[in-house]
PDB file as gemmi writes it, atoms N, CA and C in Angstrom:
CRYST1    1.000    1.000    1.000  90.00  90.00  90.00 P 1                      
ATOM      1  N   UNK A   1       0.842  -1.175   0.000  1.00  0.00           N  
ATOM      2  CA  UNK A   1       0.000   0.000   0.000  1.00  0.00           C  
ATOM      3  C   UNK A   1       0.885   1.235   0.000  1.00  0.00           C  
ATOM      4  N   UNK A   2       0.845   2.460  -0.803  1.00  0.00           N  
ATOM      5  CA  UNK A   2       1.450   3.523  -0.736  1.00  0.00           C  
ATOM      6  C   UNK A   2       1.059   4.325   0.493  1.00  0.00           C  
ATOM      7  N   UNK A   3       1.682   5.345   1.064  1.00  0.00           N  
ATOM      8  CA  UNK A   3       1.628   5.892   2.051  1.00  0.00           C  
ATOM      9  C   UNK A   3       0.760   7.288   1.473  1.00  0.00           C  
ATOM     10  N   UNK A   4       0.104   7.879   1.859  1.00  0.00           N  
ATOM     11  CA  UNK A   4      -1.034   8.906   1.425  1.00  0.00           C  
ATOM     12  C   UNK A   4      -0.111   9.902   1.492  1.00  0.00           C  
ATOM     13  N   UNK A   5       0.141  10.891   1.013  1.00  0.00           N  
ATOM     14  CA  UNK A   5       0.777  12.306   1.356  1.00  0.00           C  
ATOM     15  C   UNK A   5       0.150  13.096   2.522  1.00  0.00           C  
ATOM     16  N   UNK A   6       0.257  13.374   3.314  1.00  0.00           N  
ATOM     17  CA  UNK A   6       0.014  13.936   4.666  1.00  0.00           C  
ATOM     18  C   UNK A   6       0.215  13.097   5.905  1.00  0.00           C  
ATOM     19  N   UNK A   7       0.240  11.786   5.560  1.00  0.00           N  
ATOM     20  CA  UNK A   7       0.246  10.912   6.549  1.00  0.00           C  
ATOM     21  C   UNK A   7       1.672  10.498   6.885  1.00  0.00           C  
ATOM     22  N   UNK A   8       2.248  10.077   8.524  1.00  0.00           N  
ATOM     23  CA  UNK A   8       2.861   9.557   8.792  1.00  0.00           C  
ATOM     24  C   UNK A   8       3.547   8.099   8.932  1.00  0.00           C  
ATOM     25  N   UNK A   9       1.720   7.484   8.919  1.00  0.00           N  
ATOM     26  CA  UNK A   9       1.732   5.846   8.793  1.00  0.00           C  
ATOM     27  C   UNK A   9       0.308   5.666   8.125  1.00  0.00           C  
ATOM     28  N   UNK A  10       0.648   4.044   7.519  1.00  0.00           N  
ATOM     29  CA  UNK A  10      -0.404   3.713   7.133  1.00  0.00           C  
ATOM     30  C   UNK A  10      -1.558   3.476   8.688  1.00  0.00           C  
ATOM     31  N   UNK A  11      -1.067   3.555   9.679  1.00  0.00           N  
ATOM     32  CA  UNK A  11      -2.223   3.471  10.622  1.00  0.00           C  
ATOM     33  C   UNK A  11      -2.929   4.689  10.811  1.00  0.00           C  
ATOM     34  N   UNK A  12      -2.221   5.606  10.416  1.00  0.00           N  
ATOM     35  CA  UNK A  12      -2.812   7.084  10.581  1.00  0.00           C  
ATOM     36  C   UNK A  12      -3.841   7.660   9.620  1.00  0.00           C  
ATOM     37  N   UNK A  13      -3.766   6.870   8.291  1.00  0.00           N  
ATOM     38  CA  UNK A  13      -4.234   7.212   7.582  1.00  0.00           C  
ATOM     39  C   UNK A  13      -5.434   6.672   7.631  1.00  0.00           C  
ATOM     40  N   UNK A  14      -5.364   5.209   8.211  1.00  0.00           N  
ATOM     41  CA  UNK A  14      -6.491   4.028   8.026  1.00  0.00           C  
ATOM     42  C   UNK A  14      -7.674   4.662   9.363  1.00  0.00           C  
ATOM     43  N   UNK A  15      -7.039   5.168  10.513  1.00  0.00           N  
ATOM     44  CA  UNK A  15      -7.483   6.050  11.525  1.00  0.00           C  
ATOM     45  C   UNK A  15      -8.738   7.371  11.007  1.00  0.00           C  
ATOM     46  N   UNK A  16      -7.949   7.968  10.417  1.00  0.00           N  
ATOM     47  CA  UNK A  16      -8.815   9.060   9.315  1.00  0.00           C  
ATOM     48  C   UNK A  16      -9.669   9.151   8.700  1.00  0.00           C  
ATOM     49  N   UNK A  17      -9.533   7.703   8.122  1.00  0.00           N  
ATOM     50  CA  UNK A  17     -10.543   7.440   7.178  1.00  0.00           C  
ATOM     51  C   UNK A  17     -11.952   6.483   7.829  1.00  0.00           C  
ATOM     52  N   UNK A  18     -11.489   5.803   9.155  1.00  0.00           N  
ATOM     53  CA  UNK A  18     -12.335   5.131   9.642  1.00  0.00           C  
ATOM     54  C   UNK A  18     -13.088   6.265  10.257  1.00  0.00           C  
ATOM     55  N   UNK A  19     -12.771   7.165  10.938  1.00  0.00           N  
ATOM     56  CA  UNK A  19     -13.443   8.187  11.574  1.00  0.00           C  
ATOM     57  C   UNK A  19     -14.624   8.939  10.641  1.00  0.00           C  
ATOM     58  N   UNK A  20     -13.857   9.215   9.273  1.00  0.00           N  
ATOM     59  CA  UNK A  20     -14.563  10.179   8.771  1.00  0.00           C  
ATOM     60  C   UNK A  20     -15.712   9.646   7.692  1.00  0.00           C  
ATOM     61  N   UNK A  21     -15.671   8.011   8.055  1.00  0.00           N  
ATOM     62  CA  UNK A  21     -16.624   7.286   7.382  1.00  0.00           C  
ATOM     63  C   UNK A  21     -17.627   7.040   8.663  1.00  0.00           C  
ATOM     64  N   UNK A  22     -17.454   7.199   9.723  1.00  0.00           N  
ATOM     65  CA  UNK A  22     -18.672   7.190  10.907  1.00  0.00           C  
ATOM     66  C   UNK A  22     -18.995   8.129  10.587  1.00  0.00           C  
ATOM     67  N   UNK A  23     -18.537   9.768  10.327  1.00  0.00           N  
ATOM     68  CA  UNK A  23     -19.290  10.447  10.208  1.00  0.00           C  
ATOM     69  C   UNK A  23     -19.652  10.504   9.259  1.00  0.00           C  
ATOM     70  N   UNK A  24     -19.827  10.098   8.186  1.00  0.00           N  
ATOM     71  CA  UNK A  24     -20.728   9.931   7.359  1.00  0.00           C  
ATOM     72  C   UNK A  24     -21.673   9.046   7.400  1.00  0.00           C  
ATOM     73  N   UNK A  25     -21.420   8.442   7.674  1.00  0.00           N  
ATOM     74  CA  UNK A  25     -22.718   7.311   8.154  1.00  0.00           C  
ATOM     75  C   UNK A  25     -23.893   7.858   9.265  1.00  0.00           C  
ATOM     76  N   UNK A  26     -23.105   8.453   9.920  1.00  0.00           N  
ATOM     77  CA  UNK A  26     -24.293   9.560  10.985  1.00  0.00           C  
ATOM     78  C   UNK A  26     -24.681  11.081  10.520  1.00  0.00           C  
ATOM     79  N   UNK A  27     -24.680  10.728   8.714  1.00  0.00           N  
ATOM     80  CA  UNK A  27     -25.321  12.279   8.276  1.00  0.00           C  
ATOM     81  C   UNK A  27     -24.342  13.060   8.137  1.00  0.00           C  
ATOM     82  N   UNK A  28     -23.437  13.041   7.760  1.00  0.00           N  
ATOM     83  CA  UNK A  28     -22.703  14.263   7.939  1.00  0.00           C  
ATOM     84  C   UNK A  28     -22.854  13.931   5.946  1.00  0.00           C  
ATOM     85  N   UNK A  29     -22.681  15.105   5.545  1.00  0.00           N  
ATOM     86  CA  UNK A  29     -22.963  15.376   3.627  1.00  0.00           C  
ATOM     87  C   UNK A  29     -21.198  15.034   3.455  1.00  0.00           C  
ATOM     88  N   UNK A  30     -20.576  14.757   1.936  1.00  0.00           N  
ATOM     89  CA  UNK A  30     -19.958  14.472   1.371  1.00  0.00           C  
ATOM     90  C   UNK A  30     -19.078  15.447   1.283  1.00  0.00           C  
ATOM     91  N   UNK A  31     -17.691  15.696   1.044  1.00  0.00           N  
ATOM     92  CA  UNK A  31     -17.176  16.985   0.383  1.00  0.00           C  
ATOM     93  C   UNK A  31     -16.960  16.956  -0.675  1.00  0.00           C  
ATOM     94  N   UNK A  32     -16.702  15.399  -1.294  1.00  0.00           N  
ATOM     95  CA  UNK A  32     -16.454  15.411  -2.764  1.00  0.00           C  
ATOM     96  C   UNK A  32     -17.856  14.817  -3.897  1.00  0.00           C  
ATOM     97  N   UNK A  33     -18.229  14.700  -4.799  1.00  0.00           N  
ATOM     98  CA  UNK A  33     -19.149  14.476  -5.527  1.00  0.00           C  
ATOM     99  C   UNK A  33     -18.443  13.211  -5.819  1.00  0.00           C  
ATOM    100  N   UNK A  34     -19.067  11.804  -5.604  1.00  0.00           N  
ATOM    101  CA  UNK A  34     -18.759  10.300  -5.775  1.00  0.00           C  
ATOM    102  C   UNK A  34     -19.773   9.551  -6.477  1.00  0.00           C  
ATOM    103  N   UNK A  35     -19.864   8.585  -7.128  1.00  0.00           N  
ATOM    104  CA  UNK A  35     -20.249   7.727  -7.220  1.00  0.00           C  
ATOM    105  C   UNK A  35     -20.590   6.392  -6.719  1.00  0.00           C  
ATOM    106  N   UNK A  36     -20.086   6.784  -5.675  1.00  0.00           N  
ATOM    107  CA  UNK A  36     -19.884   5.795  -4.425  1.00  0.00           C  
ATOM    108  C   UNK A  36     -21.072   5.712  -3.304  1.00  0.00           C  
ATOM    109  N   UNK A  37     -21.668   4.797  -2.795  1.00  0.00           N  
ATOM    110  CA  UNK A  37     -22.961   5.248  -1.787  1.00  0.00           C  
ATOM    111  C   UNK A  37     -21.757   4.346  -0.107  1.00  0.00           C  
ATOM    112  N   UNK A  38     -21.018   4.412  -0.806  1.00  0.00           N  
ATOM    113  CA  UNK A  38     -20.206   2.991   0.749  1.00  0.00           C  
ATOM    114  C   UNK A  38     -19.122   4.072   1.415  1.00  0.00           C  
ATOM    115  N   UNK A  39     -19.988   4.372   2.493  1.00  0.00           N  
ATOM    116  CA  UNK A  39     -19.388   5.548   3.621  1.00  0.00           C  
ATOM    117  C   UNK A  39     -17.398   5.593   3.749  1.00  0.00           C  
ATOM    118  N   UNK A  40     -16.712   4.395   3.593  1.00  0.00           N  
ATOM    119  CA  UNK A  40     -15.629   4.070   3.411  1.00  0.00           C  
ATOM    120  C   UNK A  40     -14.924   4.257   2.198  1.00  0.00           C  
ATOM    121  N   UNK A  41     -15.154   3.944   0.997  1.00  0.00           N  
ATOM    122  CA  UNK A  41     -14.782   4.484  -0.129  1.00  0.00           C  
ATOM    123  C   UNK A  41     -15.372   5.887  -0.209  1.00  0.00           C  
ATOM    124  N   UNK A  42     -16.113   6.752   0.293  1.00  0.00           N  
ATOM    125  CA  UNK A  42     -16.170   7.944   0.105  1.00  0.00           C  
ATOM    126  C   UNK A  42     -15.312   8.903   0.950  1.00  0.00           C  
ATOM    127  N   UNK A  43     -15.132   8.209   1.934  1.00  0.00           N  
ATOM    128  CA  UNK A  43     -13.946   8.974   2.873  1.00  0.00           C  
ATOM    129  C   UNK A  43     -12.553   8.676   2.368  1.00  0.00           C  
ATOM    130  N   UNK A  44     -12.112   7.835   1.784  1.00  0.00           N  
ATOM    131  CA  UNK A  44     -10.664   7.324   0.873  1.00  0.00           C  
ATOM    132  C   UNK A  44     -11.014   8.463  -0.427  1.00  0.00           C  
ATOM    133  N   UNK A  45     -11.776   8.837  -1.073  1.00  0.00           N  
ATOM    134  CA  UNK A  45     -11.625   9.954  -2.353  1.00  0.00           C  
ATOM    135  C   UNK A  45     -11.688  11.189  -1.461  1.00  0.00           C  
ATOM    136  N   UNK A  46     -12.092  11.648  -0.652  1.00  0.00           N  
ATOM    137  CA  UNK A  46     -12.348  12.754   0.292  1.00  0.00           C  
ATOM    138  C   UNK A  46     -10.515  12.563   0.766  1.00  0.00           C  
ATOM    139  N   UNK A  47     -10.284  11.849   1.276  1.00  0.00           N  
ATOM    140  CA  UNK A  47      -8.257  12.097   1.658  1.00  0.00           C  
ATOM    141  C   UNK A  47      -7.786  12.450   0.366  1.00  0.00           C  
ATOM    142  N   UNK A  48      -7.850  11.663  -0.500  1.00  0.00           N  
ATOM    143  CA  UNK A  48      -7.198  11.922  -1.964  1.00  0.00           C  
ATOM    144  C   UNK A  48      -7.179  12.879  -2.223  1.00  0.00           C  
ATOM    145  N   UNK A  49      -8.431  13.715  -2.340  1.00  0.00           N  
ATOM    146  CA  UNK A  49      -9.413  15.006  -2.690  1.00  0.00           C  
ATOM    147  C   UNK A  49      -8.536  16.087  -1.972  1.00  0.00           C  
ATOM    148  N   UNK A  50      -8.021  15.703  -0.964  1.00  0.00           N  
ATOM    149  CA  UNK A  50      -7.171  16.905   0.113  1.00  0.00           C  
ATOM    150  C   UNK A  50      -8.443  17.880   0.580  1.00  0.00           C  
ATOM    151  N   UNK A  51      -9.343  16.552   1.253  1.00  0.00           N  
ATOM    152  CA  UNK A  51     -10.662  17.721   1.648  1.00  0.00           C  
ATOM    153  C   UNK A  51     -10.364  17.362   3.007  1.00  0.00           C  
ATOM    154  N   UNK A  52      -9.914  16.209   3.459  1.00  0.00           N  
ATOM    155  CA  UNK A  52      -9.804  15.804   4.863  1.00  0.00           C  
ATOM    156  C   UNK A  52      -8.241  15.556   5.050  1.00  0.00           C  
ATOM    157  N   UNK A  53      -7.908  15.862   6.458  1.00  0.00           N  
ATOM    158  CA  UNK A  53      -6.408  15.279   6.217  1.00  0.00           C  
ATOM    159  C   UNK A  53      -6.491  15.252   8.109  1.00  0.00           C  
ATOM    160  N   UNK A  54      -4.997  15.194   8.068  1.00  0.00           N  
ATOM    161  CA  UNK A  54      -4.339  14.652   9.364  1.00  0.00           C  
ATOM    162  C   UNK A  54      -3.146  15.856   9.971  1.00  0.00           C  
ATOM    163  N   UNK A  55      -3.484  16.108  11.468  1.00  0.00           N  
ATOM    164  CA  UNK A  55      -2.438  17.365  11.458  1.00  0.00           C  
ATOM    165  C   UNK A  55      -1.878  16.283  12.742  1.00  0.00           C  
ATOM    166  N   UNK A  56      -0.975  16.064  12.889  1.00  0.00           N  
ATOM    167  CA  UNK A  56      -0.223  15.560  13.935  1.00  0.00           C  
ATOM    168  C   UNK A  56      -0.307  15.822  15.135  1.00  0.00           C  
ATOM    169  N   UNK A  57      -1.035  15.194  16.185  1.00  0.00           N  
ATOM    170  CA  UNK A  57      -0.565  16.236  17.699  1.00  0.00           C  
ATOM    171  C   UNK A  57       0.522  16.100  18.422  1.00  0.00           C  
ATOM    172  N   UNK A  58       0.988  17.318  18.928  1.00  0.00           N  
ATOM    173  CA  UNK A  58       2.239  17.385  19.547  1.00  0.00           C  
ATOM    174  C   UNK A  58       2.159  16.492  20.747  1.00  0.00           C  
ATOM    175  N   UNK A  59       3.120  15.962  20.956  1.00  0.00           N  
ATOM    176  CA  UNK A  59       3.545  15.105  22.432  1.00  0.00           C  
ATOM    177  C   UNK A  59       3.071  16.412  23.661  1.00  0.00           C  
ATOM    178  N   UNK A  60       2.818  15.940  24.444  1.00  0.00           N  
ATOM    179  CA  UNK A  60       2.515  17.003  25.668  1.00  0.00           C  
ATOM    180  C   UNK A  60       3.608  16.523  26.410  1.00  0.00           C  
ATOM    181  N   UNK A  61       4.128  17.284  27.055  1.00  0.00           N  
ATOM    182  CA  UNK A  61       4.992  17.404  27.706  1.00  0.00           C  
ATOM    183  C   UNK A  61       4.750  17.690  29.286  1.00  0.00           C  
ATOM    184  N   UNK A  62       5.260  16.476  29.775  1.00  0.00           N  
ATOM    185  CA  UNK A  62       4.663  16.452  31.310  1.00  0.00           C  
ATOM    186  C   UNK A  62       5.568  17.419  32.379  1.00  0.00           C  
ATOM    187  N   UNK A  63       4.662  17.697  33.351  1.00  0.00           N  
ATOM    188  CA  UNK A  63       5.645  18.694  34.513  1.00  0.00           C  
ATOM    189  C   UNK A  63       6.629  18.096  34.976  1.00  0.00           C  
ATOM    190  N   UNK A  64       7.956  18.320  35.463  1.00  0.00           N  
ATOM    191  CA  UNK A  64       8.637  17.653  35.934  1.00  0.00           C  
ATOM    192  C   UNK A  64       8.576  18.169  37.521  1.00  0.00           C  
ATOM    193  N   UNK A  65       8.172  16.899  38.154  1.00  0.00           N  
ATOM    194  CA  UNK A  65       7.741  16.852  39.752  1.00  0.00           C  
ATOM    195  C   UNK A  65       9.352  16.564  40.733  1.00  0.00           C  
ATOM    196  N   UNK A  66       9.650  17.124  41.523  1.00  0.00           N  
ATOM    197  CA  UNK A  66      10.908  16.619  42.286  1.00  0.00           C  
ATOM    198  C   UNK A  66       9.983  16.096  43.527  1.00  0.00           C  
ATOM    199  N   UNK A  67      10.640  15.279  43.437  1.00  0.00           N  
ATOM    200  CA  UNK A  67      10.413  14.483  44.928  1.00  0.00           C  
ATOM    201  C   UNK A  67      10.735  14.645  45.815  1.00  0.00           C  
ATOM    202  N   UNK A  68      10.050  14.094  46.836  1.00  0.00           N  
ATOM    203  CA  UNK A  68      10.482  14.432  48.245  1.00  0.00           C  
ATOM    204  C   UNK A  68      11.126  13.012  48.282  1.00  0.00           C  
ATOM    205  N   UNK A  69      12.734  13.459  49.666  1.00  0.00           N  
ATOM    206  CA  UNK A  69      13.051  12.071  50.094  1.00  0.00           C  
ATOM    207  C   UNK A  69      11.816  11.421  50.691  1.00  0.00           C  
ATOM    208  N   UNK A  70      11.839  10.341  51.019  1.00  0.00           N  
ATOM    209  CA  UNK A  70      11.261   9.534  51.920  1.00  0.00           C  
ATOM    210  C   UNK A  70      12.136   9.455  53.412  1.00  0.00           C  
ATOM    211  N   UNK A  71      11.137  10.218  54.316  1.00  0.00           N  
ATOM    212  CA  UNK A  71      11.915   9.686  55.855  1.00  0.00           C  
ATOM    213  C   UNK A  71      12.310   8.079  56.267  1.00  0.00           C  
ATOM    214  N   UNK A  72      13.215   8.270  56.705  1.00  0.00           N  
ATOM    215  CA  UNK A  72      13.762   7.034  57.024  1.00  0.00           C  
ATOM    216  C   UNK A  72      13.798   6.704  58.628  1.00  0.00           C  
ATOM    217  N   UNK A  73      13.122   5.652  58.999  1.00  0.00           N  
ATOM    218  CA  UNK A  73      12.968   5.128  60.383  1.00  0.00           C  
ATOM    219  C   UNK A  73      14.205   4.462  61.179  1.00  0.00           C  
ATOM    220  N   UNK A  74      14.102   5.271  61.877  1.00  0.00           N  
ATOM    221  CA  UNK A  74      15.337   4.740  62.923  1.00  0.00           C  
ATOM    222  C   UNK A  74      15.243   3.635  63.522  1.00  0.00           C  
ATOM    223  N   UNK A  75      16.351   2.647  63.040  1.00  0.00           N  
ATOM    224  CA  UNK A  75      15.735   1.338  64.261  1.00  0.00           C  
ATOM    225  C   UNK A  75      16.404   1.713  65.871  1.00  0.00           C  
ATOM    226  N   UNK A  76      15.050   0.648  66.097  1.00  0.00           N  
ATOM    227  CA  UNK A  76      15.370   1.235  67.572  1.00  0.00           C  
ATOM    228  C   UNK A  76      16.171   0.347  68.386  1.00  0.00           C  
TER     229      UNK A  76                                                      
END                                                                             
């Protein structure tokens, strides 16, 4: 399988397209004019089309927490 232009992986792409075929299936209208009535092949010409695409999200970047020692018990 070729890799789509915008995409990073073929999972990203397959991601995209699964999404944007639920929403079509729950009503949402077409962006491209198809011949197609199968919610999945209309979202694969819609990527092609460069009507839908994929923007990458950035890694979030977590706080860095310092710790406290832990007290240490004196034996007795």
């Amino acid at each position: 399988m070729k890799l789509e232009q915008g995409f990073d992986s073929s999972y990203s792409y397959v991601m995209v397209a699964a999404r944007r075929a639920r929403q079509l299936q729950c009503g949402s209208q077409p962006l491209v004019s198809t011949h197609s009535s199968k919610a999945c092949r209309v979202a694969q010409e819609e990527i092609a089309a460069g009507k839908v695409g994929y923007i990458q999200p950035r890694p979030s970047l977590k706080p860095k927490i310092e710790a406290r020692p832990i007290p240490m018990l004196a034996d007795s």
